[in-house]
C-alpha positions as a Markdown table, in Angstrom:
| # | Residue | x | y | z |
|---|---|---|---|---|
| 1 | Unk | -4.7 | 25.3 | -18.2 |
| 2 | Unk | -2.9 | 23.1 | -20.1 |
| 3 | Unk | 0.1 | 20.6 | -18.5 |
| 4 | Unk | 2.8 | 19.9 | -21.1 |
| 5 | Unk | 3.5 | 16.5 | -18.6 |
| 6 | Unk | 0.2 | 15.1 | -19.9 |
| 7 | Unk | 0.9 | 14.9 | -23.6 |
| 8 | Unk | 0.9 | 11.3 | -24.1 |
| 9 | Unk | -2.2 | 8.9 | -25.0 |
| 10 | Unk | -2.8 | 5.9 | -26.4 |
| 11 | Unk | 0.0 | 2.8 | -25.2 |
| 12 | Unk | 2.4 | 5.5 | -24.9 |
| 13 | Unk | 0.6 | 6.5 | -22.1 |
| 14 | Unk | 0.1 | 3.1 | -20.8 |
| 15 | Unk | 3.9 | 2.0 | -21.1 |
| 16 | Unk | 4.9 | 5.3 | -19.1 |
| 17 | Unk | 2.3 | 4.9 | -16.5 |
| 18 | Unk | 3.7 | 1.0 | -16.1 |
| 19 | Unk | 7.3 | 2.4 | -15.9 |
| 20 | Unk | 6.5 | 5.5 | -13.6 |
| 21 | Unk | 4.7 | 2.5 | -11.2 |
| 22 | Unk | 7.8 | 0.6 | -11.3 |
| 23 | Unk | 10.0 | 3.1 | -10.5 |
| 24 | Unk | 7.9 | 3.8 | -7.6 |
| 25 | Unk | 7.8 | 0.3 | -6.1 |
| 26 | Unk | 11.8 | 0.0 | -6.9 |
| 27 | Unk | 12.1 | 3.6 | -4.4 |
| 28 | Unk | 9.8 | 2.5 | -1.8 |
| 29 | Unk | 11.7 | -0.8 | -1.8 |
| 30 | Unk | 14.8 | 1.6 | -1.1 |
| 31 | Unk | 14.0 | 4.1 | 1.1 |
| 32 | Unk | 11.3 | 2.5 | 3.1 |
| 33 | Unk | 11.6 | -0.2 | 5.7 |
| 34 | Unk | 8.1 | -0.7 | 6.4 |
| 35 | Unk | 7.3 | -0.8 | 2.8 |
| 36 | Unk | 9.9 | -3.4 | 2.5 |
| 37 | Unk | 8.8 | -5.5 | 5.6 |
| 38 | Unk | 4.9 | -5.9 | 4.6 |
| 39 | Unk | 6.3 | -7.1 | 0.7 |
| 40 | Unk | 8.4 | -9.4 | 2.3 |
| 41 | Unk | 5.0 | -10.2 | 4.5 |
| 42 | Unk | 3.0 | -10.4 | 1.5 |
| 43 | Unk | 4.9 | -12.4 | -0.3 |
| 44 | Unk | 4.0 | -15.2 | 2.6 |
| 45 | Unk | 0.4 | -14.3 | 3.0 |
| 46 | Unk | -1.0 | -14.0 | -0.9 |
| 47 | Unk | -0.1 | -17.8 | -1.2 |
| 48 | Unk | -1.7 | -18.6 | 2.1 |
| 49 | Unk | -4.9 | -16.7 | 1.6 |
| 50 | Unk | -5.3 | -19.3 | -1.5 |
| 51 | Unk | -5.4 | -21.9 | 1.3 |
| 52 | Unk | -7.3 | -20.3 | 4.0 |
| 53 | Unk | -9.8 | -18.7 | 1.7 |
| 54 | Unk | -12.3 | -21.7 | 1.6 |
| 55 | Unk | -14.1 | -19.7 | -1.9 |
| 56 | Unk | -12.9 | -16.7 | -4.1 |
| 57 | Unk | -14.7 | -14.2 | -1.7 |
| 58 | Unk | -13.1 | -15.2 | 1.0 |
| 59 | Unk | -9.6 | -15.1 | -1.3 |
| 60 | Unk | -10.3 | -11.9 | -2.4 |
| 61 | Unk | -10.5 | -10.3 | 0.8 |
| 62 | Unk | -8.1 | -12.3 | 2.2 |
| 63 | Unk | -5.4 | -10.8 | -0.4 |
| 64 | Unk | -7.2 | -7.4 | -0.9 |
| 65 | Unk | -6.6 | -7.1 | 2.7 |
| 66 | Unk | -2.6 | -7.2 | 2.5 |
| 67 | Unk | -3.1 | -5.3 | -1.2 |
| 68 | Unk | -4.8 | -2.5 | 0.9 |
| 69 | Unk | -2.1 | -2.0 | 3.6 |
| 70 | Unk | 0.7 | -1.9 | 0.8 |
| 71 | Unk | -1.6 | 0.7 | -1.5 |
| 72 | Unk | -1.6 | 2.5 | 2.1 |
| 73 | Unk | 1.8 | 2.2 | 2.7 |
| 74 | Unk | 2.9 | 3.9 | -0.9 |
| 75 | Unk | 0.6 | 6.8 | -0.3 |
| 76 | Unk | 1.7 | 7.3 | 2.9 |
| 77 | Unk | 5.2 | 7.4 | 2.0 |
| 78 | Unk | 4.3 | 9.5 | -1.0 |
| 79 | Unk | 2.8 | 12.5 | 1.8 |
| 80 | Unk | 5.9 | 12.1 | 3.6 |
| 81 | Unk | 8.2 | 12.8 | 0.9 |
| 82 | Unk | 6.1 | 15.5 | -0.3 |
| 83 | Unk | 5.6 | 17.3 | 3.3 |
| 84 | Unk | 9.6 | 16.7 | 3.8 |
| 85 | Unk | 10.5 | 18.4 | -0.3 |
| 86 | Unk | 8.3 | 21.3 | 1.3 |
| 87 | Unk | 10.3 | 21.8 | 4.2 |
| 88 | Unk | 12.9 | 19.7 | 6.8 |
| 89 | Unk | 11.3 | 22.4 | 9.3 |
| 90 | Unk | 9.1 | 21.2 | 12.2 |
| 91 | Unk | 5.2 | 22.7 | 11.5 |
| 92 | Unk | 2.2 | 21.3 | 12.7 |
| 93 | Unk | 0.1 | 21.1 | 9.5 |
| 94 | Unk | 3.3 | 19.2 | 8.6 |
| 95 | Unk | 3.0 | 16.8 | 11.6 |
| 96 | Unk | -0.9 | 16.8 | 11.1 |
| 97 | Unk | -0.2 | 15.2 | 7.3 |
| 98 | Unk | 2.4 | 12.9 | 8.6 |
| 99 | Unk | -0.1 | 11.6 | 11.7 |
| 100 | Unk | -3.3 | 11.5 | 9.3 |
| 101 | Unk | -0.9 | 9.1 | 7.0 |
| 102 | Unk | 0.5 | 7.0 | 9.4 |
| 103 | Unk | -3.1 | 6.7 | 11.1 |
| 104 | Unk | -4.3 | 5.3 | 7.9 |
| 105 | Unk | -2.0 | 2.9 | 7.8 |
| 106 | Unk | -2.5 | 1.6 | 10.8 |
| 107 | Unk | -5.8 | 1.1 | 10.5 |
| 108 | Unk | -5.4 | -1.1 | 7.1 |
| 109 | Unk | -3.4 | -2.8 | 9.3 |
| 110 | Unk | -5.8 | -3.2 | 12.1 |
| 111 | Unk | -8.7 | -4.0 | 8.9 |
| 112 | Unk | -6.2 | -6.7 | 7.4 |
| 113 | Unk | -5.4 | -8.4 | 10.9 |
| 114 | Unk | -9.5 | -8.7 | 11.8 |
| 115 | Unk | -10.1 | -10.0 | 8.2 |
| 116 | Unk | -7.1 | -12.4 | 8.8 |
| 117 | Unk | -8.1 | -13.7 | 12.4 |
| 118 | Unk | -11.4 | -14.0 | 11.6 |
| 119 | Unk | -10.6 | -16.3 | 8.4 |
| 120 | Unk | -7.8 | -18.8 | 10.5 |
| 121 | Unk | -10.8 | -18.7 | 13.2 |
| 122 | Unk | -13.2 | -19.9 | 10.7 |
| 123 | Unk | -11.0 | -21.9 | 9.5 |
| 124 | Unk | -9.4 | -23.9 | 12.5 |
| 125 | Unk | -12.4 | -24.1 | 14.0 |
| 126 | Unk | -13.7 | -26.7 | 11.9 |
């Protein structure tokens, strides 16, 4: 079956995709704290892991670490709205979502922190 909302190819494509992202980022930066509270995080840890990384794999997972829980973060978010456009009611395949969501979060969290700890360990430690 054919989706008229997938017409576009080419740069089109591209320059839509880059505006539909940015739209994105601009709502989770309104309507979600905790979206709004790791960015602000981030913003202080990307610099740092440029200092506590001592080479660029250490960098890169450093800062793919904080990358991780904000990609987490959006697609959590993203279920929520979707499971609360379905229906304000209370359901547990709704609560199931929600949970399975917020449990993925938290563990990018808990996978960001380890990375982290172990790195300043490493780190002050020498």
């Amino acid at each position: 079956m054919h989706n008229p909302h997938k017409g576009r190819t080419g740069l089109s494509r591209v320059l839509f995709a880059a505006r539909y992202s940015a739209e994105g980022l601009a709502a989770a930066w309104r309507h979600e704290s905790a979206f709004r509270q790791e960015l602000v995080l981030s913003a202080v840890m990307l610099p740092l892991a440029l200092w506590l990384g001592t080479n660029w794999v250490e960098r890169c997972l450093l800062a793919g670490s904080v990358l991780l829980v904000l990609i987490v973060e959006l697609l959590n978010s993203g279920i929520e709205a979707t499971v609360d456009r379905v229906s304000l009611d209370r359901h547990e395949l709704s609560k199931r979502a929600k949970d399975y969501g917020s449990a993925a979060v938290g563990l990018a969290l808990l996978l960001c922190g380890g990375i982290w700890l172990a790195a300043l360990w490493q780190r002050l430690a020498a």
